[in-house]
C-alpha positions in Angstrom: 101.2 81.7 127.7 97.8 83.2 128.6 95.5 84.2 125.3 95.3 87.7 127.1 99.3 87.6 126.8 99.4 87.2 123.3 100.6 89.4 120.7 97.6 89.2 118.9 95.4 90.4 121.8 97.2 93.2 122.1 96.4 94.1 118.6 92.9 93.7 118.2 92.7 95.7 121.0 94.8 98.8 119.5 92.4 98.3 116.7 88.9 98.8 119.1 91.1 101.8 121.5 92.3 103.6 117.8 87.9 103.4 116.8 86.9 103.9 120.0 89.1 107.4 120.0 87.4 108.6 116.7 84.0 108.0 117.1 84.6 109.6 120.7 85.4 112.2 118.6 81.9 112.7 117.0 83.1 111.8 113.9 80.2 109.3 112.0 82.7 108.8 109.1 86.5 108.0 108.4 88.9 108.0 105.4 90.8 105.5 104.7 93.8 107.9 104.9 92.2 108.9 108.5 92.5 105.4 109.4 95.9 105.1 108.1 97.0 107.9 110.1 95.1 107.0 113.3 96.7 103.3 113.4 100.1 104.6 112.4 101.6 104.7 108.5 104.6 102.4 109.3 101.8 99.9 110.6 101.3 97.8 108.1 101.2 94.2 109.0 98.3 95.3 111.6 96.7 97.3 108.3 96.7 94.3 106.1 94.9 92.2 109.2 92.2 95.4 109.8 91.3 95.8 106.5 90.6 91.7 105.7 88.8 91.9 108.8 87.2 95.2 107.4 86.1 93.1 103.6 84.2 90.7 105.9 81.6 92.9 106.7 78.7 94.1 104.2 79.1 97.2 102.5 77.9 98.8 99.6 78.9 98.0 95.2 83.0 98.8 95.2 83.4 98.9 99.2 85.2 95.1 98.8 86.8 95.8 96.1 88.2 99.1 97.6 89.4 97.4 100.9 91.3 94.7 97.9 92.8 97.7 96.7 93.8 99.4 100.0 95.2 96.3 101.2 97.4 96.0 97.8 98.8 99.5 98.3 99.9 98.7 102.3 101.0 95.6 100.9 103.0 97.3 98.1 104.8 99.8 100.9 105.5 96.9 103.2 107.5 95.4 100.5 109.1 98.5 99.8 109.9 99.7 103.2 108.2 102.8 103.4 105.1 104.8 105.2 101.7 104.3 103.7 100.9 107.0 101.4 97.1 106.0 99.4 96.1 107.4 96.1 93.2 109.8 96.4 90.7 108.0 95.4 91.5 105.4 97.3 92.4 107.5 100.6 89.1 109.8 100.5 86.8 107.0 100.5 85.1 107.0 103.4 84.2 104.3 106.1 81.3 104.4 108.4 82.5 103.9 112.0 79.7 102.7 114.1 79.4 99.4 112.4 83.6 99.2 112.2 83.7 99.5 115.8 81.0 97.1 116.6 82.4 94.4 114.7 85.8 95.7 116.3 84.8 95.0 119.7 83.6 91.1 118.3 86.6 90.7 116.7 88.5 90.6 120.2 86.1 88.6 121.9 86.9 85.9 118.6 90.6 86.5 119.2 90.8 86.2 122.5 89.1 82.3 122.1 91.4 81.5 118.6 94.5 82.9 120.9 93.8 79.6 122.8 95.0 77.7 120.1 97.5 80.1 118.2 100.6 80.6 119.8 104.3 82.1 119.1 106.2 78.5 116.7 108.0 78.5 113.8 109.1 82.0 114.3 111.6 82.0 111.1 108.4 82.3 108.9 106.8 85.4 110.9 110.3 87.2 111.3 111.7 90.4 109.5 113.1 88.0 106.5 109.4 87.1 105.7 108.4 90.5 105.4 108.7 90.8 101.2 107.6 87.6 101.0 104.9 87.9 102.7 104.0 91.4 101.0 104.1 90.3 97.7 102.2 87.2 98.3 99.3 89.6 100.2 99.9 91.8 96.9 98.7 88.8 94.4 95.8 87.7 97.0 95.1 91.3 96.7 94.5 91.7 93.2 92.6 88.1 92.8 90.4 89.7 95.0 89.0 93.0 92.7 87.5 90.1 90.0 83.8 91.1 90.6 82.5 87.6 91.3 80.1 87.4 94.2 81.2 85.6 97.2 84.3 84.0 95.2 86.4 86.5 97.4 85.0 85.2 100.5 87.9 82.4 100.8 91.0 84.4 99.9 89.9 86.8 102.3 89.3 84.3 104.7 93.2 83.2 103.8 95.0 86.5 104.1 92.9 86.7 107.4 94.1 83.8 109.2 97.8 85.1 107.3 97.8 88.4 108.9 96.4 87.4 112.2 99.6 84.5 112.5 101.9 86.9 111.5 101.3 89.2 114.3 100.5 86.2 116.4 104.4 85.2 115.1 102.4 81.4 114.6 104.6 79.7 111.9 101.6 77.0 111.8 99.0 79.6 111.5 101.0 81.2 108.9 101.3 77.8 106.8 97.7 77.6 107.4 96.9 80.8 105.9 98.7 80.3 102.9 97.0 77.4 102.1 93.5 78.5 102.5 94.7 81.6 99.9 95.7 79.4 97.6 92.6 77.1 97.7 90.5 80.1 97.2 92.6 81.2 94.4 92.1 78.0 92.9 88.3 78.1 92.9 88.3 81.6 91.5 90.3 80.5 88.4 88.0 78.1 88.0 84.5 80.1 88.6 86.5 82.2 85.8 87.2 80.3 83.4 83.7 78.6 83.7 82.1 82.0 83.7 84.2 82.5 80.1 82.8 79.3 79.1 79.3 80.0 79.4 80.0 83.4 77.9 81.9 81.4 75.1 78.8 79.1 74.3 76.3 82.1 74.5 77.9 83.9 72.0 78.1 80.9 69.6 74.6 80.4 70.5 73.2 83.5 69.2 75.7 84.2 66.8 
């Protein structure tokens, strides 16, 4: 199978056509419940993959931990088998859509080399029956990802990432992957954590 064959191409490619649309539109700016409605409210796997994508670019204080938040709540109606409705003050955020759609339009070019090596295996873990799972485990990833500790994000972002993307690819391997690179950068926000409490800790004994 071709990398221009692969599920995952496909994707990527909704994602550029769906901003591509919009800013065609003259719009500078998007909602997140614009988004939501322009890629489709029962779209969720393809969500979760946009908005990790989404968290690697820079943005302004919040935007990260807004995208960790949006991705819990698409997360959190996967699981439950229902369209994505956003709370308001999630939803009405807005999103500027030059720089989206730039970083779009790499993001295929990326794919379309990483398809080379990702391809449809170990199917079982990428079916329907690894849907909650999956949700839920994107739901904790999620949440690990609000603790406002520069760049200790960066990894479990990374993980959910390379997650969503074998998912839709339907890569078992990539999936396994994925997983594991979540967990490792859980591990080494626990422990920037804990050591941040500990300096805290001795600081306060210091002085007091």
């Amino acid at each position: 199978m071709t990398g221009k064959r692969r599920p995952i191409v496909r994707y990527t490619k909704r994602i550029v056509s769906v901003l591509e649309t919009i800013s065609a539109g003259g719009d500078e700016k998007l909602t997140f419940d614009r988004l939501i409605e322009a890629m489709g409210p029962g779209a969720h796997r393809l969500l979760i993959l946009m908005l990790t994508l989404l968290n690697m670019i820079p943005g302004p204080p919040g935007f990260g931990g807004t995208l960790a938040w949006t991705t819990f709540a698409v997360a959190l109606f996967m699981v439950l088998g229902k369209p994505i409705r956003l709370p308001n003050i999630i939803g009405h955020r807005k999103l500027p859509i030059a720089p989206l759609l730039k970083g779009s339009q790499q993001v295929v070019k990326v794919t379309g080399i990483i398809a080379r090596f990702s391809k449809p295996r170990m199917r079982w873990l990428t079916g329907a029956a690894a849907t909650v799972p999956y949700g839920i485990f994107a739901m904790v990833i999620s949440v690990a990802m609000t603790v406002p500790i520069p760049f200790a994000n960066a990894v479990p972002n990374v993980g959910l990432c390379v997650l969503a993307f074998s998912m839709l690819n339907r890569d078992g391997a990539g999936v396994i992957a994925g997983t594991l690179i979540c967990l490792i950068g859980l591990g080494v926000e626990v422990a920037l954590v804990l050591a941040a409490l500990n300096l805290g800790g001795s600081a306060w004994n210091a002085v007091f």
